[in-house]
N, C-alpha and C positions, 0 to 999 in steps of 0.2 A: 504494500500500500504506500502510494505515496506520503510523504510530511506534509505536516498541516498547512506548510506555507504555499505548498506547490500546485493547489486547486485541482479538483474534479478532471480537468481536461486537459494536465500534463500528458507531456506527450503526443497530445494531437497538433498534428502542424496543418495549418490553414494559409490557404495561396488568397491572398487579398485584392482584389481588383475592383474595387467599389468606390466610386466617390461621392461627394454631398452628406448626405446623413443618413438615408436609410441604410444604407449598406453600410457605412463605416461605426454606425453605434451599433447595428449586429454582430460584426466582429471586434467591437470594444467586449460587448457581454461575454464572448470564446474567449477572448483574451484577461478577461477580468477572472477570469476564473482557470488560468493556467497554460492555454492554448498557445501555442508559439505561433502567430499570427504575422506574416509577411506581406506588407502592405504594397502592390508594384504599381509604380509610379509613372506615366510619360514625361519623360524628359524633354521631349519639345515643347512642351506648356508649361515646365514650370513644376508637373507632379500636379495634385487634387487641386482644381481649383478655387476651394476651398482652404488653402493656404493663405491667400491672397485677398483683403476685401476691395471689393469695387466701389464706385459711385450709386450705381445702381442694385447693389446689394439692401433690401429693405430691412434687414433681420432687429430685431431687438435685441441688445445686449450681445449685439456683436463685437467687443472691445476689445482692443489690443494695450497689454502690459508687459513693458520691457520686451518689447516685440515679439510678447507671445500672442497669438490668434488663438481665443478662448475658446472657440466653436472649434476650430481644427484641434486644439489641444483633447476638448473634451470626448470627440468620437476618435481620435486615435493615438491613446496614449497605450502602454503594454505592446507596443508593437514594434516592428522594423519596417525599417523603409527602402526598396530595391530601386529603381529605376530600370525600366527596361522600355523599348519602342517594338512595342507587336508587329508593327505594320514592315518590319522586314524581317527576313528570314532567319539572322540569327537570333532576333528578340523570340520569335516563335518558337526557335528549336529550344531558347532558353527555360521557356514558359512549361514548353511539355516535357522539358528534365523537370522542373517543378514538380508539374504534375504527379509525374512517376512517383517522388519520392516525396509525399502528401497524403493527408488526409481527405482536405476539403476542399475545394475550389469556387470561390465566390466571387460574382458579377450584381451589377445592379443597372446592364446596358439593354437600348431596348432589345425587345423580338429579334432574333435575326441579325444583330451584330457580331456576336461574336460565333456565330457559324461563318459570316462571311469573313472573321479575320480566320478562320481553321484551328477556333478554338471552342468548339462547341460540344456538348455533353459530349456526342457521340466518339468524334475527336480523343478529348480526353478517356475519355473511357476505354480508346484502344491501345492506351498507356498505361493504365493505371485500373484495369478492373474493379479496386477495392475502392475507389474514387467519389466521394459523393458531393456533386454538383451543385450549388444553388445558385438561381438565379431571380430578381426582384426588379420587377417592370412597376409602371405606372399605373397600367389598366389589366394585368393581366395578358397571358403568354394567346388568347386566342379572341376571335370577337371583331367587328370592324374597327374596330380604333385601337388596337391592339400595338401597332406601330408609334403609337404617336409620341413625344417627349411627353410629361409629365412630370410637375414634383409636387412638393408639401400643398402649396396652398390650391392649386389644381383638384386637387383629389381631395382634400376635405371642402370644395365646392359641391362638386359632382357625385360624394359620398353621402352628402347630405346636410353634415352637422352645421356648415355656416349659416343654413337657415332656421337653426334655435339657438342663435348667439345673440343675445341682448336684449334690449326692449323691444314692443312693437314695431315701432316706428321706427328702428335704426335701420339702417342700414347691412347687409350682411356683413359679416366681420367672420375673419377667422381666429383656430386660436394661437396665438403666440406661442414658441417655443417649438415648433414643428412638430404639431400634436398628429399628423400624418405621418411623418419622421418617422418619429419615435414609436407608435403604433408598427408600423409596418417592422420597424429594424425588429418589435417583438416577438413579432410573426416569423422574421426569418430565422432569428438567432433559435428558436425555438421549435421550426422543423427541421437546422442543422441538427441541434441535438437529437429528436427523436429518429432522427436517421443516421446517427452514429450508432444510438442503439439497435435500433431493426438492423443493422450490420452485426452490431456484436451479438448478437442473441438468433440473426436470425441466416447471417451469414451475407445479406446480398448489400448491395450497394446500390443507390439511385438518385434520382432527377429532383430536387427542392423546386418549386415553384412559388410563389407569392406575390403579391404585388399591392402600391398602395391603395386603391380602389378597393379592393378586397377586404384588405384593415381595418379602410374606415369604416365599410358596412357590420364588420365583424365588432367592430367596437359601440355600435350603436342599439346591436343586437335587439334592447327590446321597445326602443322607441320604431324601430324600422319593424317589428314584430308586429305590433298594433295595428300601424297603417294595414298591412300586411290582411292582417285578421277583419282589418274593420273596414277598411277604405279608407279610413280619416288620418290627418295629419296632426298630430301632436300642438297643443297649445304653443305663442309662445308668449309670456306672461309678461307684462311690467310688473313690477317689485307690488306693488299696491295689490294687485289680482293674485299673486304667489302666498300661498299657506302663511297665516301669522305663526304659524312655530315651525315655520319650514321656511325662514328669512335672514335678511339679514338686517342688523340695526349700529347705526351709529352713536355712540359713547361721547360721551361731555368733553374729552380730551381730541375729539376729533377723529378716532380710528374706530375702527368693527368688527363685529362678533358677527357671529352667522350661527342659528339654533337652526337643527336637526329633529325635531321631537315627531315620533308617530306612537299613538300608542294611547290610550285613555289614561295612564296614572301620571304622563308629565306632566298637565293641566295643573290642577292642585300644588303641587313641588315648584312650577317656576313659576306662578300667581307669589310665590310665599318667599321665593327665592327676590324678588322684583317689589319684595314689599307691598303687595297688592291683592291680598287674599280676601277680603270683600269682592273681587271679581269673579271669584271659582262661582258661586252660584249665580251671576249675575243672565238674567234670561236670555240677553243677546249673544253670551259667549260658554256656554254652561254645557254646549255638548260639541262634538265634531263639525256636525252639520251645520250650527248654530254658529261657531269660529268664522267656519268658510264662507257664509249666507254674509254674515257681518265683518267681511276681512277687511274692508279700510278702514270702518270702526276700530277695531282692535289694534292692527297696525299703527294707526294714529297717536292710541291711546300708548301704546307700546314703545313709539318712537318719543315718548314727551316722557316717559318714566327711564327710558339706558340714556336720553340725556342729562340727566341728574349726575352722574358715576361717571369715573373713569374705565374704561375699557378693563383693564387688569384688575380692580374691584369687582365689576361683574362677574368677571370669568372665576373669583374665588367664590363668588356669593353662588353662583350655579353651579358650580360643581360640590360645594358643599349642600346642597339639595340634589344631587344626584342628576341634573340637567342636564344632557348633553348640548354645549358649547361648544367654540375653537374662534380665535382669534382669526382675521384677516390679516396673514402676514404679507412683508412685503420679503425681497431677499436679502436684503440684512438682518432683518428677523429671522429672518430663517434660517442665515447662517450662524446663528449665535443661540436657536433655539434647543435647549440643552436634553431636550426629545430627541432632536436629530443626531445631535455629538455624542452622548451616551451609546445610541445604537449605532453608530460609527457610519451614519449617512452622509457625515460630514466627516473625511479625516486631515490631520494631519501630514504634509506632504512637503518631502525636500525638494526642489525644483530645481534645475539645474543651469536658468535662467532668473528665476525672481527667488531661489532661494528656499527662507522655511514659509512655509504657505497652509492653506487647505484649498481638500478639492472634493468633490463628489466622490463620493463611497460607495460600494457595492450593496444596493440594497435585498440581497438576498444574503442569507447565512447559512452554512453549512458546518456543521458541529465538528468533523472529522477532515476536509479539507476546504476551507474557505477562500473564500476569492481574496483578492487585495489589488491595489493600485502600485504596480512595483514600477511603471518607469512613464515616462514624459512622451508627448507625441514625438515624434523622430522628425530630425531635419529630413530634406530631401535626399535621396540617394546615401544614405547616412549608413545604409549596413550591405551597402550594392556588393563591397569587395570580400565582405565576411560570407555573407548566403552563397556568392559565387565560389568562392575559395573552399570553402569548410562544409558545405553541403552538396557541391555540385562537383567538387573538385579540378575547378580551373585553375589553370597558373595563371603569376602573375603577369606574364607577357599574352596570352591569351585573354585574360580580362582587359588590358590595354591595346589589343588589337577590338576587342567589342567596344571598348569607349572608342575609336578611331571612328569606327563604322558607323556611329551614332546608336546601333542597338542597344546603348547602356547610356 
C-alpha cells in the first residue's frame, strides 16, 4: 500500500492535453490525489492559453500576483509541463511513446480533432491497449452541433441555469466562477476514475466521453425533472415572492445571513431566536401555508427585526435555538473562515514564486491515502527535458535535434 502522503492514484501517469478549465481542473482532481499528470503544451502559442490574460478575457478574479496567473495556477498545479507541436511528425511519434507508457490520455478538443491530428482513441489504443481515453466536448461527441466550439458560459446558457439567475426582471446572468467548468471537469475527473477501475476489476480499457452540455443538464437534474414531468418551467422568484424562512436578510452592520428552514418545528425556535415569539400564533403566519399566502408581510416584518443586530449576533442567537443559518461570505471571509482551515479547504502552501501563502485544498478526504497540494503550476516546457530523458529515454543530442525541428 502506498504512504499516506502518496494518494489513491500513485502511480497512474496521465498524458494531459487539455486547456481552459474543464479539462485542466479534471486532471488537477488525478493529480491532487497522487497521479503523475503531464500536462503537453504547444509551443507555438505560448502552451494553454490560459497562461496568459487578454483584454478580452471577462473572468472574475482573474489576478495576477508576482506574476503568478491564479486561474492557470489553480487548475494546474501537481503537474509537469512538456511542450510538444503534434502537428508534425516527430511531436506525434513523441505523443504515442507517451501513450504507450501511460495510463490515461486526456483531451478537451472538439469532435474530430484529434483523429484528424492521428491521435484518436483508436490510434492510441493501437499502442497502448491498457489505455483509457477521455475526451470532453462542448455539446457532446454526437448531434448537429456536435462540432461546434463551446465553453463555460455557452453551455450554462443552452443548459439552462442562466434562466433562474436573479430577479425577474434581470436580465440572464451567468454564474461566476465557471460553474460549467467546474461541473463538467467533475464529470470527467470522475469517469476517468471509474474507468481505471472497470480496468482493474474488470480487465478492459475504454473510451471516457463527457461534455459541458451534459453537466449542466446533469447538475440541474431536478428542476429540469419537473419541466420534464409537468410541462412547466420552474418559478423565478424576486426575494419578496421566495419562502420567508427560505431567505435571505440583511443585518444592522450591513452584511447577510440566509435561513434555510423546512420543516414545522423551526417556526417556534426562530420567532424566539428573533425575539418575537408573540408571532408563532399570530393568524397570518401560524402555519406553512399561512407564511407563504403572507410572505411580504413576514419578510417585511423580518427584515425591520435582523436590522436591529449585527450579523455575527444573529448567527449566535440562531444557532443557539437550533436554527439553521450561515453567513453570506465574501472571499476573504472565506479564507479566514476557520470551518474551512480546520478541514484543510484552505491550506497552507510554500510557493515558489510569492512564497508562504494558502491555496485551495483538497476537498475530499481519504483516511488511508489523502490527497495534498505538493507543487505549483509548472512554467512552460518546464519538465520537456526530464519526461523526455527519464521516461522516454532520449538523449541529450536527440532532444536538441527535436527543439531544432520545433516538435518541442
Amino acid at each position: 500500500m502506498p504512504g499516506k502522503a502518496d494518494g489513491p492514484l500513485q502511480g497512474i501517469r496521465v498524458i494531459d492535453m487539455t486547456v481552459g478549465q474543464q479539462g485542466p481542473f479534471a486532471t488537477v482532481m488525478l493529480s491532487d490525489m497522487g497521479a503523475e499528470v503531464i500536462k503537453v503544451e504547444d509551443p507555438r502559442y505560448g502552451g494553454d492559453t490560459m497562461r496568459v490574460a487578454r483584454p478580452d478575457m471577462a473572468f472574475q478574479g482573474l489576478q495576477f500576483e508576482g506574476g503568478v496567473n491564479t486561474y492557470f495556477e489553480t487548475n494546474n498545479r501537481n503537474k509537469k509541463s512538456i511542450t510538444v507541436n503534434a502537428q508534425t511528425a516527430r511531436g506525434k511519434e513523441l505523443l504515442l511513446r507517451l501513450a504507450e507508457v501511460s495510463d490515461v490520455f486526456v483531451h478537451n478538443r472538439r469532435p474530430g480533432v484529434m483523429e484528424r491530428l492521428g491521435l484518436g482513441y483508436d490510434s492510441l489504443k493501437s499502442v497502448n491497449p491498457r489505455l483509457i481515453y477521455a475526451g470532453a466536448s462542448a455539446y457532446g461527441e454526437d448531434g448537429p452541433d456536435a462540432g461546434l466550439r463551446g465553453i463555460d458560459q455557452l453551455a450554462q446558457a443552452r443548459g439552462g441555469i442562466m434562466s433562474v439567475q436573479g430577479e425577474p426582471d434581470d436580465p440572464p446572468a451567468w454564474v461566476p466562477g465557471g460553474a460549467a467548468d467546474q461541473v463538467g471537469a467533475f464529470m470527467l475527473a470522475h469517469g476517468i476514475v471509474l474507468a481505471l477501475l472497470a480496468r482493474e476489476r474488470y480487465g478492459v480499457a475504454q473510451e471516457v466521453k463527457t461534455s459541458l452540455l451534459g453537466s449542466q443538464i446533469a447538475l440541474q437534474g431536478f428542476f429540469l425533472q419537473g419541466t420534464l414531468f409537468t410541462g412547466k418551467l420552474p418559478p423565478k422568484l424576486s426575494r419578496q415572492e421566495r419562502p420567508p424562512l427560505f431567505n435571505t436578510y440583511r443585518s444592522r452592520d450591513g452584511r447577510w445571513l440566509v435561513l434555510a428552514l423546512m420543516g414545522r418545528a423551526f417556526w417556534p425556535r426562530l420567532c424566539q431566536a428573533l425575539g418575537i415569539s408573540e408571532v408563532v400564533q399570530d393568524p397570518r403566519f401560524a402555519t406553512p401555508e399561512k407564511r407563504l399566502e403572507n410572505r411580504r408581510e413576514l419578510i417585511a416584518l423580518m427584515d425591520t427585526v435582523f436590522a436591529t443586530k449585527d450579523r455575527d449576533e444573529w448567527l449566535r442567537r440562531l444557532e443557539a435555538n437550533d436554527v439553521m443559518a450561515a453567513p453570506v461570505q465574501d472571499y476573504t471571509e472565506v479564507a479566514r473562515d476557520p470551518q474551512a482551515l480546520e478541514n484543510e479547504y484552505i491550506v497552507d502552501f510554500q510557493h515558489p514564486v510569492l512564497g508562504a501563502t494558502k491555496v485551495v485544498g483538497v476537498p475530499i478526504r481519504l483516511s488511508e491515502t489523502p490527497g495534498r497540494v505538493r507543487s505549483a503550476a509548472p512554467q512552460l516546457g518546464e519538465h520537456t527535458t526530464e519526461v523526455l530523458r527519464n521516461l522516454l529515454g532520449y538523449s541529450s543530442t536527440e532532444i536538441d535535434t527535436l527543439r531544432g525541428e520545433g516538435a518541442v
